[in-house]
C-alpha positions as CSV (number, residue, x, y, z in Angstrom):
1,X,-35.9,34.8,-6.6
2,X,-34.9,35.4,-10.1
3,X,-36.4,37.5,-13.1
4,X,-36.6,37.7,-16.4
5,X,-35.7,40.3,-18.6
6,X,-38.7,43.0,-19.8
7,X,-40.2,41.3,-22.5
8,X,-38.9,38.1,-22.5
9,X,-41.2,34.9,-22.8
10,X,-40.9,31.4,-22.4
11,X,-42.0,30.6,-25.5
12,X,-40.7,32.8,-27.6
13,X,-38.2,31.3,-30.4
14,X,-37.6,28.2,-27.8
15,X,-36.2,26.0,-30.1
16,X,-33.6,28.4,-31.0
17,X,-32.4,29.0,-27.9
18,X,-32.4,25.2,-26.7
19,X,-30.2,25.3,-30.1
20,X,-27.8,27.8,-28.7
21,X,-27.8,26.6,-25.1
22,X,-27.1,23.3,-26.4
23,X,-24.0,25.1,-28.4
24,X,-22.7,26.5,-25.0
25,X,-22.6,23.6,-23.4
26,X,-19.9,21.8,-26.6
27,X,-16.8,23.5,-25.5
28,X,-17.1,20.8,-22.8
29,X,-17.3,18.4,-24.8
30,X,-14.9,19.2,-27.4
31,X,-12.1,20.5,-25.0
32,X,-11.0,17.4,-23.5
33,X,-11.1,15.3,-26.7
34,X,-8.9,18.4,-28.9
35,X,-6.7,18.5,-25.6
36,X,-6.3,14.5,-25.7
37,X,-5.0,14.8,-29.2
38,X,-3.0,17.9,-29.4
39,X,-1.2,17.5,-26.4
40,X,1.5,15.1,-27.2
41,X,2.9,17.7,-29.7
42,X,2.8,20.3,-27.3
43,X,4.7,18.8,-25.1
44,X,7.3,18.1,-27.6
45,X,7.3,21.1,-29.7
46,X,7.4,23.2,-26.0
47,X,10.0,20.7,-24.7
48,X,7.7,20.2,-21.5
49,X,9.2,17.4,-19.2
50,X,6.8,14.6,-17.9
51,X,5.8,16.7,-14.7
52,X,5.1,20.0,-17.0
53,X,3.1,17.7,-19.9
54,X,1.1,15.7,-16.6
55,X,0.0,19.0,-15.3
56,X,-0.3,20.5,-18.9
57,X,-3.0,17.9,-19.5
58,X,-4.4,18.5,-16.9
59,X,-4.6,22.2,-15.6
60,X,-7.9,23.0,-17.5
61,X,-9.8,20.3,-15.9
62,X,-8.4,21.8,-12.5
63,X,-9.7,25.5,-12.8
64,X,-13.0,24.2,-14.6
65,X,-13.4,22.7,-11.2
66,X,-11.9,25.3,-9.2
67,X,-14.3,28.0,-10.6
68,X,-17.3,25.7,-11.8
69,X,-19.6,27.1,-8.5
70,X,-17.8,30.6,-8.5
71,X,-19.2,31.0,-12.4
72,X,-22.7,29.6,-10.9
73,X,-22.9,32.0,-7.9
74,X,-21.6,34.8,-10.4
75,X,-24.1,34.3,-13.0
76,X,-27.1,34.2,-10.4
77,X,-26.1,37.5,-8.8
78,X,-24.7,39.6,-12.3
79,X,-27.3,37.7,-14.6
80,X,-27.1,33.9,-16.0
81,X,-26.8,35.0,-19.7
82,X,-24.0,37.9,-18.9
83,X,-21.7,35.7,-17.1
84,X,-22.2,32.6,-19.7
85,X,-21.6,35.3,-22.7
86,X,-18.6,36.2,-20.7
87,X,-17.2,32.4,-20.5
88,X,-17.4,32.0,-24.0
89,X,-15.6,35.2,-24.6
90,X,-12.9,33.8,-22.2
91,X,-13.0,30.4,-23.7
92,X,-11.9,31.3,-26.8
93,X,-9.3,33.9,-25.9
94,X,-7.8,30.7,-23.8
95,X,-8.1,28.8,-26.8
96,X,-6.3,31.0,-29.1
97,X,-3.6,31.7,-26.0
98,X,-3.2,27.9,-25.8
99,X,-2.6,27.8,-30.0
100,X,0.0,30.4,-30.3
101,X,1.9,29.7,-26.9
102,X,5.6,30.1,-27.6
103,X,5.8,28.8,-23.7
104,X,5.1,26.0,-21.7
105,X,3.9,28.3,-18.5
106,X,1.5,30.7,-21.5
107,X,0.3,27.4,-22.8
108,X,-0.8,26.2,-19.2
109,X,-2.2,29.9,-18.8
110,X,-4.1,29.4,-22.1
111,X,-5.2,26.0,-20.7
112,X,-6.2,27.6,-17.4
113,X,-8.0,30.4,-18.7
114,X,-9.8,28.1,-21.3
115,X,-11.3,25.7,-17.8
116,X,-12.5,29.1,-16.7
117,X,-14.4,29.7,-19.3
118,X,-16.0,26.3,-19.9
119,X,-16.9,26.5,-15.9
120,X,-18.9,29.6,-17.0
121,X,-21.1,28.7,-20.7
122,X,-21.3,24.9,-19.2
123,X,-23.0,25.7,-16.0
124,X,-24.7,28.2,-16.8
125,X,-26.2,27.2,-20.1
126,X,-27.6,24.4,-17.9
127,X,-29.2,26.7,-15.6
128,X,-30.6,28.6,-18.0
129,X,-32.8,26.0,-19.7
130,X,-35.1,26.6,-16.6
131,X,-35.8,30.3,-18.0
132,X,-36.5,29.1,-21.5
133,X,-38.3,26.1,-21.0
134,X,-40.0,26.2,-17.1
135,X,-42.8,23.8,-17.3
136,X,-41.5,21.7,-19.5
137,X,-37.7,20.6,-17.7
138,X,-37.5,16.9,-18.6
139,X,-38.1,18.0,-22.6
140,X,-35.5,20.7,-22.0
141,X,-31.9,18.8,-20.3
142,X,-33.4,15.5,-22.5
143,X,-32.5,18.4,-25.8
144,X,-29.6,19.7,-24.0
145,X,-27.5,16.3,-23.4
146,X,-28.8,14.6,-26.5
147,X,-27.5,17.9,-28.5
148,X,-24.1,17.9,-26.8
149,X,-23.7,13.8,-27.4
150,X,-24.3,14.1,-31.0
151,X,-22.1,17.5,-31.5
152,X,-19.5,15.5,-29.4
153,X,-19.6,12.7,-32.3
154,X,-18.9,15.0,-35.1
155,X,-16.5,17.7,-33.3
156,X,-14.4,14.5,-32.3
157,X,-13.7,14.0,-35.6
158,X,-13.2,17.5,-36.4
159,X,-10.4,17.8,-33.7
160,X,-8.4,14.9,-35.0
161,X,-8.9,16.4,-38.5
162,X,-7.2,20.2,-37.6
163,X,-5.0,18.3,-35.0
164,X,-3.5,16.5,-38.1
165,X,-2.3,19.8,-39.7
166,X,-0.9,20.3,-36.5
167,X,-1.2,20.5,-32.7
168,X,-1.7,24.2,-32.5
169,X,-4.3,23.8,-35.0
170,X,-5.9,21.1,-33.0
171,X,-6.5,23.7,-30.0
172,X,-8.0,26.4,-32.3
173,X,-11.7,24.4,-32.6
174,X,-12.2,25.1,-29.2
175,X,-12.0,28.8,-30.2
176,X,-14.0,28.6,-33.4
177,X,-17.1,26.8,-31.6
178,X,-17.5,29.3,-28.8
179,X,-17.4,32.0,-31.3
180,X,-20.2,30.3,-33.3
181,X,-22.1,29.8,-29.6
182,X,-21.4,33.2,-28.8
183,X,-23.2,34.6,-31.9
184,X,-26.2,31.8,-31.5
185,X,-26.5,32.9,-27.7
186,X,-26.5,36.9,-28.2
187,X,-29.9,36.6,-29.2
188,X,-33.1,35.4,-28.0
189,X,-32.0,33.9,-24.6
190,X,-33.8,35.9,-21.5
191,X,-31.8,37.1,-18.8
192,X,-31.9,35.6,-15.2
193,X,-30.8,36.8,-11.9
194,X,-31.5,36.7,-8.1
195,X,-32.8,39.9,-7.2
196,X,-31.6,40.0,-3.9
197,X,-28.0,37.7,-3.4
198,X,-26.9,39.0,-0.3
199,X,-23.2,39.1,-0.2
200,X,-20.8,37.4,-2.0
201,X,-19.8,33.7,-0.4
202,X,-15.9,34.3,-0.6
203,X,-15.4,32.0,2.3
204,X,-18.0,28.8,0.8
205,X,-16.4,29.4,-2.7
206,X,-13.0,29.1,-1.6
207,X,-13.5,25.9,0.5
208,X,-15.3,24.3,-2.5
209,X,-12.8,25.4,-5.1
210,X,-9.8,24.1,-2.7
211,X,-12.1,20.5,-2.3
212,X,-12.2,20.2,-6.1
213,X,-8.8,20.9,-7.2
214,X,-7.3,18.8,-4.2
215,X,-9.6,15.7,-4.5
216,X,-9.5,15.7,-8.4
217,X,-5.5,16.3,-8.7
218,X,-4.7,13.7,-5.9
219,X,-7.1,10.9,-7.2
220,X,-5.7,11.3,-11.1
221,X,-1.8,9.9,-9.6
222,X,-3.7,7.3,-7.6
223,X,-3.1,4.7,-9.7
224,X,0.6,5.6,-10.6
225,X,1.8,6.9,-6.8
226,X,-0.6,4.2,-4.9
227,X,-2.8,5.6,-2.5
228,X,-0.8,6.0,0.4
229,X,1.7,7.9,-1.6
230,X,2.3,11.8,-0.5
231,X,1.5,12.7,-3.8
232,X,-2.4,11.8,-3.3
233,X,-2.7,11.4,0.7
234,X,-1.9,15.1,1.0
235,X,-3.8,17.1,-2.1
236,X,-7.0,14.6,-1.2
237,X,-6.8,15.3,2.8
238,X,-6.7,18.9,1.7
239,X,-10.0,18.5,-0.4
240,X,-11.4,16.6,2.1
241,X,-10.8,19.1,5.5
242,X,-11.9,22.0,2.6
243,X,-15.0,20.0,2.2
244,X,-16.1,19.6,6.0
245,X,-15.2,22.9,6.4
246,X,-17.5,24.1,3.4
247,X,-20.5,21.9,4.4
248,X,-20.2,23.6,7.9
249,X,-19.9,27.0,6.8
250,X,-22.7,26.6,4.4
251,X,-25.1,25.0,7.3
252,X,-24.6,28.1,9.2
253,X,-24.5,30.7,6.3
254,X,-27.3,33.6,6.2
255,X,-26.2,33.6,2.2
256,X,-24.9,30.5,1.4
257,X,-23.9,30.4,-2.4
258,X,-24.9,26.8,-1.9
259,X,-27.2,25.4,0.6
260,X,-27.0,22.5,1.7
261,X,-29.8,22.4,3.5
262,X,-31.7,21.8,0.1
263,X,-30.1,18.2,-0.3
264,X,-32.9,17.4,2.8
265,X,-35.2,17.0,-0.3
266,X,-34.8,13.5,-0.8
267,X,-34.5,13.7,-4.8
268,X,-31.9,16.0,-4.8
269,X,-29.8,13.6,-2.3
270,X,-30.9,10.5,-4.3
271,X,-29.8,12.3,-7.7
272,X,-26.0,13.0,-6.0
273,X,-25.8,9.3,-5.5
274,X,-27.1,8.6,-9.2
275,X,-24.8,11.4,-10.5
276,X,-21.6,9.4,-8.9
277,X,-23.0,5.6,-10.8
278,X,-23.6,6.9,-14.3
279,X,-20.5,9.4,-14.0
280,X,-18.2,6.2,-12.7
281,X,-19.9,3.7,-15.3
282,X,-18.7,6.2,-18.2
283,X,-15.0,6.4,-16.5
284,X,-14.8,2.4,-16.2
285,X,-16.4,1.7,-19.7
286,X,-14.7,4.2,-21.7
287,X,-11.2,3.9,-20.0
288,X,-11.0,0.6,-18.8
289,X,-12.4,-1.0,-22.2
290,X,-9.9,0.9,-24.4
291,X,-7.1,-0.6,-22.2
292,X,-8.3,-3.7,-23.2
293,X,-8.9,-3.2,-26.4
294,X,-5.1,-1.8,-26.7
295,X,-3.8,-4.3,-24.6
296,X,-4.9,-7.5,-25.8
297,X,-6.6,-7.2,-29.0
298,X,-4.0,-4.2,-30.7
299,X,-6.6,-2.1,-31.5
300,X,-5.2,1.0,-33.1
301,X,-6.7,4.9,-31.5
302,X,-8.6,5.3,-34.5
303,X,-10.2,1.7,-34.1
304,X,-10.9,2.4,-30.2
305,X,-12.3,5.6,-31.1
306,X,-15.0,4.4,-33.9
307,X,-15.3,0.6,-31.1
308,X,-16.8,3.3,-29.0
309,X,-19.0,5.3,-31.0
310,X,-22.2,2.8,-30.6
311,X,-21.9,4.1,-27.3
312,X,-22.3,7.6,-28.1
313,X,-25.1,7.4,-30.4
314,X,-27.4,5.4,-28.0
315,X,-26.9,7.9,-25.3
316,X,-28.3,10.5,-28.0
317,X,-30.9,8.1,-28.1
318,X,-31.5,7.3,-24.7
319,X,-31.3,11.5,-23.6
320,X,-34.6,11.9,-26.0
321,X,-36.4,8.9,-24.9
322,X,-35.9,9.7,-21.2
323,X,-36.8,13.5,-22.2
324,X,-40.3,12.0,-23.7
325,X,-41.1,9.1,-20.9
326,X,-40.5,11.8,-18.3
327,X,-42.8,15.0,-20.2
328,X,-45.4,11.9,-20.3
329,X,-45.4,11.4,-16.5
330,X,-43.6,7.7,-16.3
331,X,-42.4,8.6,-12.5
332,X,-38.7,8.9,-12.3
333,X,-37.7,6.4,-9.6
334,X,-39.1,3.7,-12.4
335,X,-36.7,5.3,-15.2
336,X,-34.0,5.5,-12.8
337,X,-34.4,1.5,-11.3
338,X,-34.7,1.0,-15.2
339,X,-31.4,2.4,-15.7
340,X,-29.5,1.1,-12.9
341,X,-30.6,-2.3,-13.8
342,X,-29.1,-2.0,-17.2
343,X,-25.3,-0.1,-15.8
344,X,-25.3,-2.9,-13.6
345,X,-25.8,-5.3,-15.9
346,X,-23.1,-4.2,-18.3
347,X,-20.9,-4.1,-16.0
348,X,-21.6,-7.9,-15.0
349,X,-21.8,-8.8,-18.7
350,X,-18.3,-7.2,-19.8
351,X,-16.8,-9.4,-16.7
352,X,-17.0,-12.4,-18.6
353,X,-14.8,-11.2,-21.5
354,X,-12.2,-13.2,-22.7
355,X,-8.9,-13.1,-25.3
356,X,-10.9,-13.9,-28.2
357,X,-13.8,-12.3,-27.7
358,X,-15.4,-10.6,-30.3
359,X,-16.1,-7.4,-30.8
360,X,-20.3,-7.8,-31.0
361,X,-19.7,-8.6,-27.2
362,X,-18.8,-5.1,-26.1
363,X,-20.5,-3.5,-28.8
364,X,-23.9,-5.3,-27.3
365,X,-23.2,-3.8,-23.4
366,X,-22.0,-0.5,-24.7
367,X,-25.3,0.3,-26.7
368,X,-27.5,-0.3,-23.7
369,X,-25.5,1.1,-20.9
370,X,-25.2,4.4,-23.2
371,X,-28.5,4.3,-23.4
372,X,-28.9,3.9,-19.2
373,X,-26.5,6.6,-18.9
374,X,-28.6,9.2,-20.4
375,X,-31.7,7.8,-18.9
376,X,-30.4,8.2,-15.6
377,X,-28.5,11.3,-16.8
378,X,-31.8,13.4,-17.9
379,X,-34.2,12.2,-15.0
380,X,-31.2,13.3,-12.4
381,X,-30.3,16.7,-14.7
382,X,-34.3,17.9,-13.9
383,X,-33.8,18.0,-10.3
384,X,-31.0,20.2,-10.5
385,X,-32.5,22.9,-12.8
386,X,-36.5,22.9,-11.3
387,X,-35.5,22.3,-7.5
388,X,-33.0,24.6,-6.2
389,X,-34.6,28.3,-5.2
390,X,-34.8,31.0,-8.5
391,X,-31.9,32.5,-7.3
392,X,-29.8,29.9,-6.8
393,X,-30.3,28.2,-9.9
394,X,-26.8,29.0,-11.4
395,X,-24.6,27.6,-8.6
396,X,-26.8,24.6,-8.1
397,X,-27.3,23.8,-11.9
398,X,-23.0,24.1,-11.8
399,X,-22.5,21.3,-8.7
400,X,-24.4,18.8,-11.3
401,X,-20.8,19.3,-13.2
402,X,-18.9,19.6,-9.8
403,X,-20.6,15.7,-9.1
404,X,-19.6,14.7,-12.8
405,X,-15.9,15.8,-12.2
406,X,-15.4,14.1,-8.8
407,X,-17.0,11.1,-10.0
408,X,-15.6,10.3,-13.4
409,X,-12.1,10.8,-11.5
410,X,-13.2,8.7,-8.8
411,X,-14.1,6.1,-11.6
412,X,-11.4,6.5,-13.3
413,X,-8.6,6.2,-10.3
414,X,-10.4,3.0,-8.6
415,X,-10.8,0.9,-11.3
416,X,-7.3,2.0,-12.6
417,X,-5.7,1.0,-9.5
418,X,-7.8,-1.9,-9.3
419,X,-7.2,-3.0,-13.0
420,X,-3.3,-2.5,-12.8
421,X,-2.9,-4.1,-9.2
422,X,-4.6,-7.2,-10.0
423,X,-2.2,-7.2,-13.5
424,X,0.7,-7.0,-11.4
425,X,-0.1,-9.5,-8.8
426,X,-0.8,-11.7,-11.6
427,X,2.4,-11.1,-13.5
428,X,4.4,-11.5,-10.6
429,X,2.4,-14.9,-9.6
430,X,3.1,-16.4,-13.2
431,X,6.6,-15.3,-12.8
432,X,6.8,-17.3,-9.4
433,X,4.9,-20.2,-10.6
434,X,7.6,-20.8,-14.1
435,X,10.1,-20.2,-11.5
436,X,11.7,-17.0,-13.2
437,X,14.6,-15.5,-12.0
438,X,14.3,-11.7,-10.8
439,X,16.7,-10.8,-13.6
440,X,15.0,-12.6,-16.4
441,X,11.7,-10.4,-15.1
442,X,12.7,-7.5,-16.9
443,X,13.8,-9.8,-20.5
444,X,10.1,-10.5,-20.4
445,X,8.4,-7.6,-19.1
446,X,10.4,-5.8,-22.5
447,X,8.9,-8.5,-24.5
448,X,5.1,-7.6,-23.4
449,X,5.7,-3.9,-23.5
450,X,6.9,-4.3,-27.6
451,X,3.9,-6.8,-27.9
452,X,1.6,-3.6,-26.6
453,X,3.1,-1.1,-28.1
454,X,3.8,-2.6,-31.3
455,X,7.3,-2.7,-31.3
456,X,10.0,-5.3,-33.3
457,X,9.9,-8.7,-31.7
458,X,11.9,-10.7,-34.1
459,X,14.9,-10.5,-31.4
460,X,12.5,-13.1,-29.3
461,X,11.5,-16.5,-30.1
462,X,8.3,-16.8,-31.3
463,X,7.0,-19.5,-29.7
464,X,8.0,-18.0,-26.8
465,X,6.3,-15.0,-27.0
466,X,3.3,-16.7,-28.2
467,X,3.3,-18.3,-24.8
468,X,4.5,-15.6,-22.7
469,X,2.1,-12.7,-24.5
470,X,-0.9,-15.6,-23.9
471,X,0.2,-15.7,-20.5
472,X,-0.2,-12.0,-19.8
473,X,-3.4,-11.3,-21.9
474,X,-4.8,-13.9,-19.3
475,X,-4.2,-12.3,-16.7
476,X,-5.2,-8.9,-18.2
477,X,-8.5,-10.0,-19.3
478,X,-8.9,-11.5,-15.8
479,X,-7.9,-7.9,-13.8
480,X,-10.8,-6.3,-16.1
481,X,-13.1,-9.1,-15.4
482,X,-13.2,-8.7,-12.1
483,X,-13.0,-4.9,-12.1
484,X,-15.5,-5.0,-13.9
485,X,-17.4,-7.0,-11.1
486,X,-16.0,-4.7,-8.3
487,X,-17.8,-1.8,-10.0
488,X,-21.0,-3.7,-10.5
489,X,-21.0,-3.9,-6.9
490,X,-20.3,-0.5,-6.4
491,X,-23.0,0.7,-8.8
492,X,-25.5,-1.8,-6.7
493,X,-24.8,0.1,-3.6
494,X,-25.0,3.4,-5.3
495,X,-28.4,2.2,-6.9
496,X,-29.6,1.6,-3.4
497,X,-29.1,4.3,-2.4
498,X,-30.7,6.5,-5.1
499,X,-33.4,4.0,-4.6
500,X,-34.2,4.5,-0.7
501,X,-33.8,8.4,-1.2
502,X,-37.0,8.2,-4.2
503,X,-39.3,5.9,-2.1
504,X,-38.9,8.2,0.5
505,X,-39.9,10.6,-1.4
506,X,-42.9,8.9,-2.8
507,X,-44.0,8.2,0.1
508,X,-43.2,12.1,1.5
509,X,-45.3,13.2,-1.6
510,X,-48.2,10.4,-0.9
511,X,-48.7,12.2,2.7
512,X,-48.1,16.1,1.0
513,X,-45.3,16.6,2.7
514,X,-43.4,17.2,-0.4
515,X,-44.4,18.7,-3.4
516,X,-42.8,19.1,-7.2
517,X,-40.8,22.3,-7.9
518,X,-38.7,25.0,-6.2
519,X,-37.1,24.7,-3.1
520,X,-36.8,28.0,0.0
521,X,-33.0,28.3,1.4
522,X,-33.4,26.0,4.1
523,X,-34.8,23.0,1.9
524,X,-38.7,23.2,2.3
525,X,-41.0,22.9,-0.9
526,X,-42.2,26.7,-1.7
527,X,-45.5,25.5,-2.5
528,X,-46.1,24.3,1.3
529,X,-43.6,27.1,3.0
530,X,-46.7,30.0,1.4
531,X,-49.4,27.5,2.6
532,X,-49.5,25.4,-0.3
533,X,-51.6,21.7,-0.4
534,X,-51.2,18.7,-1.4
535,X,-48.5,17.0,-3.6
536,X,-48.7,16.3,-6.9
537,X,-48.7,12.4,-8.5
538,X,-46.1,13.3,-11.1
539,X,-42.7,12.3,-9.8
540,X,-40.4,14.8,-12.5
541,X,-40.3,18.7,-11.3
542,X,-42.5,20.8,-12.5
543,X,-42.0,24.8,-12.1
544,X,-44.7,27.2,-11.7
545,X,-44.4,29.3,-14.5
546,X,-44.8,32.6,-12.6
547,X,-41.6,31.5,-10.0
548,X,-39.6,34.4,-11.2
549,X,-42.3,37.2,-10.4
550,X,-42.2,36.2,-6.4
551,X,-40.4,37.9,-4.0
């Protein structure tokens, strides 16, 4: 049960406030690349040790997660637009506080404050496209993400470009672009709010915020601790008990500040399970590929950077065509099969690389899984706006991002582990076989290391390191091969999964037992809980424009 402010339309100067939504939601997308750069000289400048510059890295990303559903709940019971106002204002002060830090523990309170704030304009500028755009959804996220994507092209560049004068300078962008999102978003946006929240979920929020931060912090050492280590059994058993805990609390919650009741609706669970494969593809591609690229072929950061920007461009590309195929009624269990298909086949594709492959061979993969991404991306981001009830709209439109964090880490710690194992076990199997000597293990391990990091190796034969740096780009390009298989697999299941979930709901909608746009608390269509009829043939959401005037 939300409203709008007095006066507000949804019509009224729409494109502009798409434009200034859209501008919300960059300091995501230009934190972590700034923060990528900038914070090697940070942690030398601010003599951090390796524990300190790990966390450093990483302690944004921790309280965006932490807060990401607090921000939501917030913004649906003190107004959507207030509280994503208020997360760019606290953006940029962590920005600035990050830039000037004379400290290691004020630059990881800059760095904390800054995730804060991001949790706040991200989420919620997603949420709030349902207030400017209602009947038209699809059209809306399609404009969001596509924006976002092709800001994220050019801001990239712009962060290595202050970064170069320096790393404080690097960290100021962030600053600088909520200031210019805060000014876009202070007009024309309409306000939004749950007239009647209930009380505040302290107990939900906590056990959510615990799940996060533990699951997220233990799986980013799994690939350097091992799974079984302390340092990721404990922090992801945490999450996990946090997690049951939360989904029980929530069942039995007279004011959840997130229901899960609602994932009954079959799209809604389908779109969790489509959230994880695009979110995990991105992780594998992006990470995994650059490894390779490093590895075996020497690229240099710049060259990874610019290898991947095909990428980025057809995911602009594919968030507008999905936005049009969806606003022209193409169901979205065929746009989402569509796009599986094509992850899956990238995946299966890049598995056959090899040491002298060339570069046209991921280029080819990377253009059309970009392009899936976003297909997938859009038709999933819908649900999560038009489906959850008016006054949950904040926190529900924020677990879209609590999915994306969980499953890009997910991605990224599997296939890392997977990658790296399979490279060791190989290593240590071409050792065996050329009968080498545990101390002349490390005289070649040395030798790779220089090779990768492109270090002097005129100390070394080079007919030897021809052979041994042959050897191990072998066995490299087989570990990605076959991660890149596992993954495949992976993204099958997950495809599935997401595809069971829609026919079911087809079929549900078929016998007008389910019906397109907002959900009650416990899950049941609105339309049919006040006595509505039959479903509609359109698969993609569509809102009743007068949602926010019921009580």
């Amino acid at each position: 049960m939300s409203r709008q402010a007095p006066g507000s339309t949804a019509t009224k100067g729409t494109t502009a406030a798409l434009i200034a939504l859209t501008a919300a939601s960059c300091l995501q997308v230009v934190d972590p690349t700034a923060n990528n750069i900038a914070i090697v000289g940070a942690g030398t400048e601010l003599d951090m040790s390796s524990s300190e510059r790990a966390f450093a890295a990483s302690v944004g990303t921790l309280a965006l997660a932490a807060f990401i559903l607090t921000t939501g709940s917030l913004g649906d019971r003190l107004g959507r637009r207030r509280v994503m106002l208020a997360g760019l204002v606290v953006a940029a002060a962590g920005g600035v506080i990050t830039a000037i830090a004379p400290t290691t523990l004020i630059f990881m309170s800059g760095r904390a404050i800054t995730g804060i704030g991001i949790a706040a304009s991200f989420g919620l500028s997603f949420a709030l496209l349902r207030e400017v755009l209602p009947n038209q959804i699809p059209k809306a996220v399609a404009f969001w993400l596509a924006g976002q994507t092709a800001a994220a092209l050019i801001l990239g560049v712009v962060a290595g470009w202050m970064a170069g004068f320096g790393w404080r300078y690097g960290y100021l962008l962030l600053p600088i672009v909520a200031v210019i999102a805060l000014l876009m978003c202070l007009r024309g946006l309409p306000e939004a709010k749950a007239n009647d929240p209930g009380p505040f979920d302290y107990v939900g929020l906590s056990m959510i915020a615990i799940t996060m931060v533990g699951v997220i912090y233990g799986l980013s050492g799994a690939a350097e601790s091992g799974w079984v280590s302390p340092q990721v059994l404990i922090p992801v058993g945490v999450g996990l008990v946090a997690f049951v805990v939360f989904v029980w609390w929530e069942a039995r919650s007279s004011h959840p500040a997130f229901p899960v009741k609602l994932f009954k609706d079959p799209e809604l669970a389908g779109s969790v399970a489509v959230g994880f494969s695009f979110n995990m593809w991105q992780a594998v591609v992006m990470i995994q590929l650059s490894m390779l690229w490093q590895y075996v072929f020497l690229y240099q950061p710049l060259q990874v950077s610019l290898g991947q920007l095909p990428m980025n461009i057809a995911m602009v590309i594919g968030a507008i065509v999905a936005g049009r195929l969806l606003s022209k009624g193409i169901p979205a269990s065929l746009n989402l099969i569509v796009g599986h298909v094509l992850l899956i086949g990238t995946l299966v594709w890049m598995g056959f690389s090899g040491t002298s492959t060339p570069y046209i061979f991921f280029a080819i993969p990377m253009v059309i899984g970009g392009f899936a991404r976003m297909l997938n991306e859009t038709t999933m981001g819908q649900y999560f706006v038009a489906k959850p009830p008016p006054a949950l709209t904040g926190a529900m439109a924020s677990s879209k991002t609590a999915i994306g964090q969980m499953s890009f880490a997910l991605g990224t710690a599997l296939s890392s582990t997977f990658l790296f194992g399979q490279y060791g076990r190989g290593i240590a199997e071409a050792f065996a076989q050329a009968n080498v000597e545990p101390a002349q293990q490390g005289y070649y391990t040395g030798m790779i290391t220089s090779y990768v990091s492109g270090g002097d190796l005129s100390d070394y034969d080079p007919a030897e390191v021809e052979r041994v740096i042959g050897e191990a780009s072998d066995v490299f390009v087989g570990s990605f091969n076959t991660t890149m298989f596992i993954f495949a697999g992976i993204l099958t299941v997950l495809a599935v999964i997401s595809t069971l979930f829609f026919a079911r709901a087809n079929a549900m909608r078929k016998a007008g037992t389910l019906v397109d746009g907002p959900l009650t608390l416990d899950g049941t269509p609105v339309a049919l809980a006040a006595g509505g009829g039959e479903g509609q043939s359109n698969a993609s959401p569509k809102p009743d424009p007068d949602e926010n005037d019921r009580t």
